[in-house]
C-alpha positions in Angstrom: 238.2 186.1 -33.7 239.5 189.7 -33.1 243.5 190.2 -33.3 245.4 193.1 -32.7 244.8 194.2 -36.3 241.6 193.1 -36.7 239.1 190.5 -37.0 239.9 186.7 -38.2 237.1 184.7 -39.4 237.2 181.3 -37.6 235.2 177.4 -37.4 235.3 175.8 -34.2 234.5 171.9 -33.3 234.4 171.6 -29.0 235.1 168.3 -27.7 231.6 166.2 -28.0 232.2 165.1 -24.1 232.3 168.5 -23.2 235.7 169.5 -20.8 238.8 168.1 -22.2 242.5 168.4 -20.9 244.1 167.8 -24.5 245.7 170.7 -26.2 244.0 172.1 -29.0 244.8 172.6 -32.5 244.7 174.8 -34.6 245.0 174.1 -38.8 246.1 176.7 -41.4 245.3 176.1 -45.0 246.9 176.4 -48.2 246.6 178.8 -51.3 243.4 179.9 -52.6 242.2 177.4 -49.5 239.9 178.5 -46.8 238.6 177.2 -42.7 236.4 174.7 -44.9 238.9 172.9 -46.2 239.2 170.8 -43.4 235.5 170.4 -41.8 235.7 166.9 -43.0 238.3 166.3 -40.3 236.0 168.3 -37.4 234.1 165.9 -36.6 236.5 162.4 -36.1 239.1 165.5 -34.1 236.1 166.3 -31.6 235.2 162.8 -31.0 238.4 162.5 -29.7 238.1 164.8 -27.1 240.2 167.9 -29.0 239.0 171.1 -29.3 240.2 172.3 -33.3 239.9 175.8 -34.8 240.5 176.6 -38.6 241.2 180.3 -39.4 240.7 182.0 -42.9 244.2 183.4 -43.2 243.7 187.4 -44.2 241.9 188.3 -47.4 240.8 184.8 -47.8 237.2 184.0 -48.1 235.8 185.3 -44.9 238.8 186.9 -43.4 239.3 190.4 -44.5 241.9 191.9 -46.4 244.1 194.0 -44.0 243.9 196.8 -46.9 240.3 197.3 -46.2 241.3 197.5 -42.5 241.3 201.3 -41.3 244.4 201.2 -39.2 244.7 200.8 -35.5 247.6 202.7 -34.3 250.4 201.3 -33.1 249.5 197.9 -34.9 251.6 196.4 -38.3 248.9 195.6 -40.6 249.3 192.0 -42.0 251.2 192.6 -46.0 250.5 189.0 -46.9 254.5 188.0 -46.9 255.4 184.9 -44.8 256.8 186.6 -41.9 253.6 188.7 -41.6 251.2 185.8 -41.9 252.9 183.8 -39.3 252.8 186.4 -37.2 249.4 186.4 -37.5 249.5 182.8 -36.9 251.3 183.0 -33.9 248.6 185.5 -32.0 245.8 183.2 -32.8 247.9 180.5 -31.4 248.2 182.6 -28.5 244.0 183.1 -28.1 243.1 179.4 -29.1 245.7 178.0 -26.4 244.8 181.2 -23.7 248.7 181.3 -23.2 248.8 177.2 -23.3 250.2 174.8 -26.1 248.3 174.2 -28.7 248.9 171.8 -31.6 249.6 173.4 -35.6 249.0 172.1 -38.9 249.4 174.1 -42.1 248.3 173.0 -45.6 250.6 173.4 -48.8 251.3 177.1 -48.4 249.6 177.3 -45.0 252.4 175.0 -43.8 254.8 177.8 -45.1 253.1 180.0 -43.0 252.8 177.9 -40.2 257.3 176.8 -40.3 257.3 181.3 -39.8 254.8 181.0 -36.7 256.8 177.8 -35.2 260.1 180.2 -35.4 258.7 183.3 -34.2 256.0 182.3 -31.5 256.7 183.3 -27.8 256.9 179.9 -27.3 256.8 176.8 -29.7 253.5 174.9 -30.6 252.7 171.5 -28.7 254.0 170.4 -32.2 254.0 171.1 -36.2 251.9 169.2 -38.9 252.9 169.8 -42.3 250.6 168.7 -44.7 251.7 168.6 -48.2 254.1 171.1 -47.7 257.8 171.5 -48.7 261.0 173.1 -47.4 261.1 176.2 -49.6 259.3 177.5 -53.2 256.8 175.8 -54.8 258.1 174.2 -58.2 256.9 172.4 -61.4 253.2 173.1 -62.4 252.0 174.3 -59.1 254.6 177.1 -59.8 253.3 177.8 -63.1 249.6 177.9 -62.0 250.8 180.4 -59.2 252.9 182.8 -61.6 249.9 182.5 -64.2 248.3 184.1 -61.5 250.6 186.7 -60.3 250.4 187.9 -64.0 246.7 187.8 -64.8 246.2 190.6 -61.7 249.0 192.7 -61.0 248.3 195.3 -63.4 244.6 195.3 -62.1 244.7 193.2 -58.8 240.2 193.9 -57.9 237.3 192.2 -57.3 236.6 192.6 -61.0 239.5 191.0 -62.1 238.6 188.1 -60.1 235.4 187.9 -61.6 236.8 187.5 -65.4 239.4 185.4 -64.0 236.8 183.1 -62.7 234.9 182.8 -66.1 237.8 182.7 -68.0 239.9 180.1 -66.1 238.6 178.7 -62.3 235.3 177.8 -63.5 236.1 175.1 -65.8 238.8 173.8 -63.0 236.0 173.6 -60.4 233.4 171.7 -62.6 236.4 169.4 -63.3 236.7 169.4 -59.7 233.0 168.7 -58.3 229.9 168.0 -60.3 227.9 169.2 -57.4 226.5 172.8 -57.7 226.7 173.4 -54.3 230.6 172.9 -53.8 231.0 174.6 -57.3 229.3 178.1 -55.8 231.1 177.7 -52.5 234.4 177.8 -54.8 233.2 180.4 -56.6 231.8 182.6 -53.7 235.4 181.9 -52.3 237.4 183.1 -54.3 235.4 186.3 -55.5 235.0 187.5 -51.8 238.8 187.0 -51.3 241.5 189.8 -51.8 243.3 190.2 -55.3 246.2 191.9 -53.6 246.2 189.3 -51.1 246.0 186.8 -53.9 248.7 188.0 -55.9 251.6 188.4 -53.2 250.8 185.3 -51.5 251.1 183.2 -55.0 254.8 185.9 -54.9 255.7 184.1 -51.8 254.5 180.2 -52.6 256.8 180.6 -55.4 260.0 182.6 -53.8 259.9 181.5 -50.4 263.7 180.3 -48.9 264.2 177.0 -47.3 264.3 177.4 -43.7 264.0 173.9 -42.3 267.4 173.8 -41.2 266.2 176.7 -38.5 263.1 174.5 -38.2 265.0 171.7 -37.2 266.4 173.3 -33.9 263.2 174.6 -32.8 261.9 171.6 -29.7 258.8 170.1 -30.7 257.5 167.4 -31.5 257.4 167.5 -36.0 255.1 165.3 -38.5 255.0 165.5 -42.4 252.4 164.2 -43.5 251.2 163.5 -47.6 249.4 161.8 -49.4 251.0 159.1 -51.9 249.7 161.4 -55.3 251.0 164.3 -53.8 251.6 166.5 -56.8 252.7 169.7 -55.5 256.1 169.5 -53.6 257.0 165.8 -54.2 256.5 163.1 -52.2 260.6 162.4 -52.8 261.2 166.6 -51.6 259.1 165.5 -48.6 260.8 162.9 -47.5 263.8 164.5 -47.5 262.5 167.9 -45.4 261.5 165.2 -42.6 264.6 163.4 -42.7 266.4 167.1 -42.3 263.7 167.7 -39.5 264.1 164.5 -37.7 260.3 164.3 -38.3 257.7 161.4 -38.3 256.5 161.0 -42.2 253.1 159.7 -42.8 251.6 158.7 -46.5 247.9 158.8 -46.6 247.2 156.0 -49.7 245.4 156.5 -52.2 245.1 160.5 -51.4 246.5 163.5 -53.5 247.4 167.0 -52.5 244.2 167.3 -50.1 244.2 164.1 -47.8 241.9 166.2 -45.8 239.1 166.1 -48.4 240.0 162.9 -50.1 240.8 160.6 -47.1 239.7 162.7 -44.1 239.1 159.7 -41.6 242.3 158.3 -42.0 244.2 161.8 -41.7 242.0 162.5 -38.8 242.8 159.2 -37.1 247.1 159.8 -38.3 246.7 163.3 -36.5 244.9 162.3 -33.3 247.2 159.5 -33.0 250.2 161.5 -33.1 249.0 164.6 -31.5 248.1 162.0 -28.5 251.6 161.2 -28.2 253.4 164.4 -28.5 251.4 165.2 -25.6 252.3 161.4 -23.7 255.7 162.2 -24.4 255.4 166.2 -23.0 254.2 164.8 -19.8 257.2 162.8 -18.9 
């Protein structure tokens, strides 16, 4: 996808009956995440007659770093902050949906990003997934992983430093991860093609940003939290309190973790469809 800025790198599932009249959606991931993350959901989202796009957010994986960008004038390059992500957000809401509604979901800090494109978009989404996100900074160990970060590359935030970050710490998470080579060099290919920079002052923001669900709440559409039960990033407990402040549906995918998407993908596909279907019941009367 090209934006005003420049280009967006995008996977797209079409409706397997061909035409459809649903809305589609669009799904945002979370730190260090990328489009992949949820092509275990593609599939069971197509059968059900919805087209879905997942975007690399800038200077992850396939998405360039704005910084490597020469400029086009007139145009705010992306800086990686909240507000600038979701305004990125918000134009490729504005391309998937050709000027129509068009359902979000954002993952951990991609559900961050997403709350900035809900406020600021020309017009509010068909609704708002968040998926194992939380009303403000990240806390606990997810915190300290993220500020571990932010310290190993701001003195030298390159490709290289990436590299001996890899050997020296994200390798041995991976193989803990996945004992299948294939998924360990995806992981590894991911995060030494992504942006240090953008690395660096988007672990700034996980860990600093305010809580703005209050603002959410009076924004008009229709609003699901969704987590698994072993969520160990924002707690399930902090969860259930931003939907109660959003008037939001809450979801618990059993038996899942932080990634329902990977770990339980059928029955987050089936939770989504389900209530994306009804937001779009109720829109119609």
């Amino acid at each position: 996808m090209t934006l005003s800025y420049g280009p967006v790198a995008a996977l797209r599932a079409f409706p397997t009956s061909g035409g459809s009249t649903l809305a589609p959606a669009l799904l945002v991931h979370g730190f260090t995440g990328s489009k992949e993350d949820f092509i275990a959901l593609f599939q069971s989202l197509a059968q059900a007659g919805r087209e879905v796009v997942a975007i690399d957010l800038p200077g992850n994986h396939e998405s360039p770093g704005p910084e490597s960008l020469p400029p086009v004038p007139g145009v705010r390059r992306p800086d990686y902050r909240l507000p600038s992500l979701g305004a990125v957000v918000a134009e490729v809401l504005e391309q998937v949906g050709e000027g129509g509604p068009v359902h979000l979901l954002g993952h951990s800090f991609g559900g961050l990003v997403c709350r900035e494109a809900a406020l600021t978009a020309t017009a509010p989404p068909a609704s708002l997934t968040l998926m194992c996100s939380g009303p403000g900074a990240l806390s606990g160990p997810g915190a300290g992983t993220a500020g571990n970060l932010i310290a190993a590359v701001s003195m030298n935030p390159t490709a290289e430093r990436l590299r001996q970050l890899w050997e020296e710490q994200f390798d041995a998470v991976a193989r803990s991860r996945t004992t299948r080579p294939e998924i360990h060099d995806f992981l590894r290919r991911r995060l030494l093609s992504s942006s240090a920079v953008g690395l660096m002052h988007m672990a700034e923001e996980l860990v600093s940003a305010p809580d703005r669900v209050d603002e959410l709440a009076r924004v008009d559409m229709p609003t699901l939290v969704l987590y698994g039960e072993n969520d160990d990033a924002w707690s399930p407990r902090e969860q259930d309190r931003m939907a109660e402040r959003l008037g939001a549906r809450r979801l618990v995918v059993p038996g899942a973790g932080h990634s329902p998407n990977v770990e339980a993908p059928e029955t987050t596909a089936s939770a989504l469809t389900s209530f994306w279907n009804e937001a779009e019941s109720v829109g119609r009367h």
